[in-house]
N, C-alpha and C positions, 0 to 999 in steps of 0.2 A: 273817377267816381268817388273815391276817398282819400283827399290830399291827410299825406301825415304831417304834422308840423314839425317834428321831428328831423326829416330828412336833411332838412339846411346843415343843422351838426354834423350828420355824416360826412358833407359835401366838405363840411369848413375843417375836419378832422383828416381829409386828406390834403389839406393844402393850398382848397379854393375859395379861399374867402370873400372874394368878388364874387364869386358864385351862391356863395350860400347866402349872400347879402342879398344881389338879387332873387334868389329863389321865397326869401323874409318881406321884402317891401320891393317890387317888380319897379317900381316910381325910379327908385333907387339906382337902376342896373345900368353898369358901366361894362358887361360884356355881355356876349349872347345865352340867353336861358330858352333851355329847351327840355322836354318830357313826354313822355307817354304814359298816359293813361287807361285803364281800358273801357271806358264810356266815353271820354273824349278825343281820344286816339291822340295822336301829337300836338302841342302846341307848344306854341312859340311865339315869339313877341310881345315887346310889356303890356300892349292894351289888353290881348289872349288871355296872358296869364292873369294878369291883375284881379278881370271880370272874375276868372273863374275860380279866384282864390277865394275872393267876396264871396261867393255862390257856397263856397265848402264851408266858407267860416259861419256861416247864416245856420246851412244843414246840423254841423256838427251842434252846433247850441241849441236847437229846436229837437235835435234827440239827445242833448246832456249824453252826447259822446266822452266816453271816461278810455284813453289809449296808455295800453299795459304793453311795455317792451317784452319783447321775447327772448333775442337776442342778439349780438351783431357780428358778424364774420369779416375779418378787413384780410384781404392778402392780394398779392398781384397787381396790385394798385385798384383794387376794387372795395368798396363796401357792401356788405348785403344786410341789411335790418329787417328783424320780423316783429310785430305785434298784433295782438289781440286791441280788436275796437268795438269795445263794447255802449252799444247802443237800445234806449228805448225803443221799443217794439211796439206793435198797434195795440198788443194786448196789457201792454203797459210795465208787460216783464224787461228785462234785462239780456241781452243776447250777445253773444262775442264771431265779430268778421274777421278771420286770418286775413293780416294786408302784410304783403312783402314789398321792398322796393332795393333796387340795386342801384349802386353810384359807380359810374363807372366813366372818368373824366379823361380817356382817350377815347371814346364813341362822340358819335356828331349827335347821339342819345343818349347826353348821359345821364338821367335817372329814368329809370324803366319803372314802372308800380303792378304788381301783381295781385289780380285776387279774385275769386269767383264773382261772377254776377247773377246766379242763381238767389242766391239770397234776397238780394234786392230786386229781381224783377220777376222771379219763378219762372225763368228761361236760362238755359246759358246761349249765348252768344259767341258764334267764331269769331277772333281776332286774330290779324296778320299776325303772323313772325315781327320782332321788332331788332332783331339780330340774325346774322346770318349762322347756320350749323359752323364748327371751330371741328374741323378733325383732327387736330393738334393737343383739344382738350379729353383729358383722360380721367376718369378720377382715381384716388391711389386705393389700394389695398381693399380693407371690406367693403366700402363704398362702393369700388368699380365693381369685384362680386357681385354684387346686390342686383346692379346696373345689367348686367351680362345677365342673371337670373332673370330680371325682367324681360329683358328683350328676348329669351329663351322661352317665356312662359313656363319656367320649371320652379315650382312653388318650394322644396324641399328645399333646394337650393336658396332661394330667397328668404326665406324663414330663419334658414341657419344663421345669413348672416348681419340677423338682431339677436340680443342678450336676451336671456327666459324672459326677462321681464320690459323687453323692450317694444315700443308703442311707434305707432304710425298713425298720424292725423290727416284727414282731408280738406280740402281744400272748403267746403260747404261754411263750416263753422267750429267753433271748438271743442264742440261736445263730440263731433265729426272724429271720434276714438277707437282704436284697434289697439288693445296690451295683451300681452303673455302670445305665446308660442299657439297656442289652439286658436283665438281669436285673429291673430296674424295670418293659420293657415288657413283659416275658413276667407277670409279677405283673400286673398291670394287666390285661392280656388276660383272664389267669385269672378274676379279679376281676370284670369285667363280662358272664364270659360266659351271665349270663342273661340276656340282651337288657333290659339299661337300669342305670342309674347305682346308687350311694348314695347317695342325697342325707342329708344330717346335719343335724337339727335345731340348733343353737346354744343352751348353756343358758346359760354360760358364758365369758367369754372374759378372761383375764390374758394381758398382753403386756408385755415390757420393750424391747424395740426390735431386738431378736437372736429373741427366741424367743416364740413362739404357742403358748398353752396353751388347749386348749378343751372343756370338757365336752360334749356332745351325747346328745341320743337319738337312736336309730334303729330304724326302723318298718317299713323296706322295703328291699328287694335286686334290683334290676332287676327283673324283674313278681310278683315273690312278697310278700308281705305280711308282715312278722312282726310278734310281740307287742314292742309298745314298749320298749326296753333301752337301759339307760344305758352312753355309752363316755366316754373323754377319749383325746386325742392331744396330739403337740408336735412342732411342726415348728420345726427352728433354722433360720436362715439363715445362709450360709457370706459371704465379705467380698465375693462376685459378687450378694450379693444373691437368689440361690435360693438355691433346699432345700437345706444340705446334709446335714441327717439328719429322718426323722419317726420316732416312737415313738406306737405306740400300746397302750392299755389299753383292755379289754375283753373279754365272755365271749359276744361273741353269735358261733351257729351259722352259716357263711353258707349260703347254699342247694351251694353250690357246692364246699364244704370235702370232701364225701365223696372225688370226683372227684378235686378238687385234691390231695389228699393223695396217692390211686391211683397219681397220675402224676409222683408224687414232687417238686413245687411246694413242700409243706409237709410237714417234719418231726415225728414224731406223739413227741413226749417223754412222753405220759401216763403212759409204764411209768416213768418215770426216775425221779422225784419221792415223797417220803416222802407219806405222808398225813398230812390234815391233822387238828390233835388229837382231834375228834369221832370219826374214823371208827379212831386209834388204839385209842380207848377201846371200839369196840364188835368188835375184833380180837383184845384181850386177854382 
C-alpha cells in the first residue's frame, strides 16, 4: 500500500546489497526479492515488483508524500524502521500514516510492511499472519511487564509500566495520541472493556537495549475471538527505564473500537486520507 524508499538502506545496512539494489531498480536484480505488503499481500518477481513500484512512485507524487523517519531498531539480525508519511488529503490538509517495515534476511519474507488501512479505505481489512508465533521470543524487563498486563487485561499494571509522561500511539495516524498516566488509564480501560486482556502472540522480537520491536499475531480481544492478524509495536524506553513512548502498527478491528470511537476515545481520520492508488484508478 505504501512502499517506503527508504527500506533498501536498511536492507544494504545489514549486509545485503544485492538486495537493496534489487529492492532500488527490480530491472537490476541478480537475487530473489520478495515482500509483503498489506494491500498487495506478497510479491515477488521483477515484473511484480517493478509494476508496482511505478504504481507507488506515481501515488506518492500525486499526494506530495513528504516521509519523516521515526526511528530504527537493528539487533538480532534484524531491522525495524518507523516513519511518519505525511500525505495530501482530499481536503487539501496535511495528514501523517504510521508505516513500519521489518528487514528480516533469514525469512523467505524478508521485508514485512505494516500499517493501518483504515485511513485509506475507512475499513480495516483482516490480513494473514506473515510469520509464524516464535515461543522462544520474550521481551525483557518493562517491555514484557507491559506485554503480561496486556494479555491480563489489568490496566494498573500496564500504566505503571510507562513514565508519568509517557505516550502511546495507534496505529490509525499520528495525531492517534495517549500521554500522561490518566489518558493512558482511560485507554487502557477502553481497551479491556470486554472482560479480558490481549494477549500477543510474539513472532518476532529486535532489541537494541533502548527500544523493543515486536511483530505479533493476534487472535483474541477479551472473550471474543478474531481471525488470526498480524501487528508489530515498539516500545522505547526513557533514561527511568520505563515506557516512554509505544507505537503501534496494525489493522486489526477491536471488538470495542465502535463504542470507543462514540465516546470520542479515538479519532476517526478515514475521511482525511487520499486513497490509495488502486481505488484511485477505479474513481477515474
Amino acid at each position: 500500500m505504501v512502499w517506503i524508499p527508504q527500506i533498501p538502506d536498511l536492507v544494504e545496512r545489514l549486509g545485503a546489497a544485492e538486495l537493496a539494489d534489487a529492492l532500488r531498480d527490480p530491472a537490476t536484480a541478480t537475487v530473489p526479492v520478495a515482500l509483503d505488503d498489506p494491500e498487495a499481500g506478497r510479491i515477488s518477481g521483477v515484473g511484480v515488483l517493478e509494476a508496482w513500484l511505478a504504481v507507488q512512485d506515481t501515488w506518492r507524487a500525486e499526494r506530495k508524500a513528504e516521509i519523516e523517519e521515526v526511528a530504527t531498531t537493528f539487533g538480532g539480525g534484524r531491522a525495524v524502521g518507523e516513519w511518519v508519511v505525511r500525505l495530501e488529503g482530499e481536503d487539501g490538509g496535511r495528514v501523517g500514516l504510521p508505516v513500519a517495515a521489518v528487514v528480516d534476511l533469514a525469512s523467505a519474507l524478508p521485508v514485512r510492511i505494516h500499517h493501518s488501512r483504515l485511513p485509506l479505505l475507512g475499513r480495516h481489512v483482516v490480513r494473514r499472519p506473515m510469520v509464524r508465533p516464535d515461543p522462544s521470543a520474550h521481551a525483557a524487563d518493562v517491555v514484557g511487564a507491559y506485554l503480561d498486563a496486556l494479555g491480563a487485561g489489568d490496566t494498573a499494571a500496564a500504566v505503571a509500566a510507562f513514565a508519568p509522561d509517557g505516550s502511546r500511539r495507534g496505529p490509525v495516524s499520528d495525531l492517534d495520541l495517549r500521554t500522561g498516566t490518566g489518558e493512558l488509564t482511560e485507554l487502557h480501560d477502553a481497551l479491556f472493556s470486554m472482560g479480558g486482556g490481549i494477549p500477543l502472540s510474539l513472532c518476532s522480537l529486535t532489541e537494541d537495549g533502548t527500544r523493543s520491536a515486536f511483530e505479533y499475531v493476534l487472535d483474541r480481544w477479551g472473550a471474543a475471538g478474531l481471525p488470526p492478524q498480524p501487528g508489530l509495536a515498539v516500545c522505547a524506553r526513557g533514561g527511568d527505564g520505563l515506557i516512554a513512548s509505544a507505537r503501534v502498527y496494525d489493522d486489526v478491528e477491536a471488538p470495542v473500537e465502535q463504542g470507543w470511537r462514540a465516546s470520542g476515545a479515538g479519532r476517526d481520520v478515514s475521511s482525511d486520507l487520499p486513497a490509495p492508488p488502486h481505488r484511485q484508478r477505479e474513481q477515474e
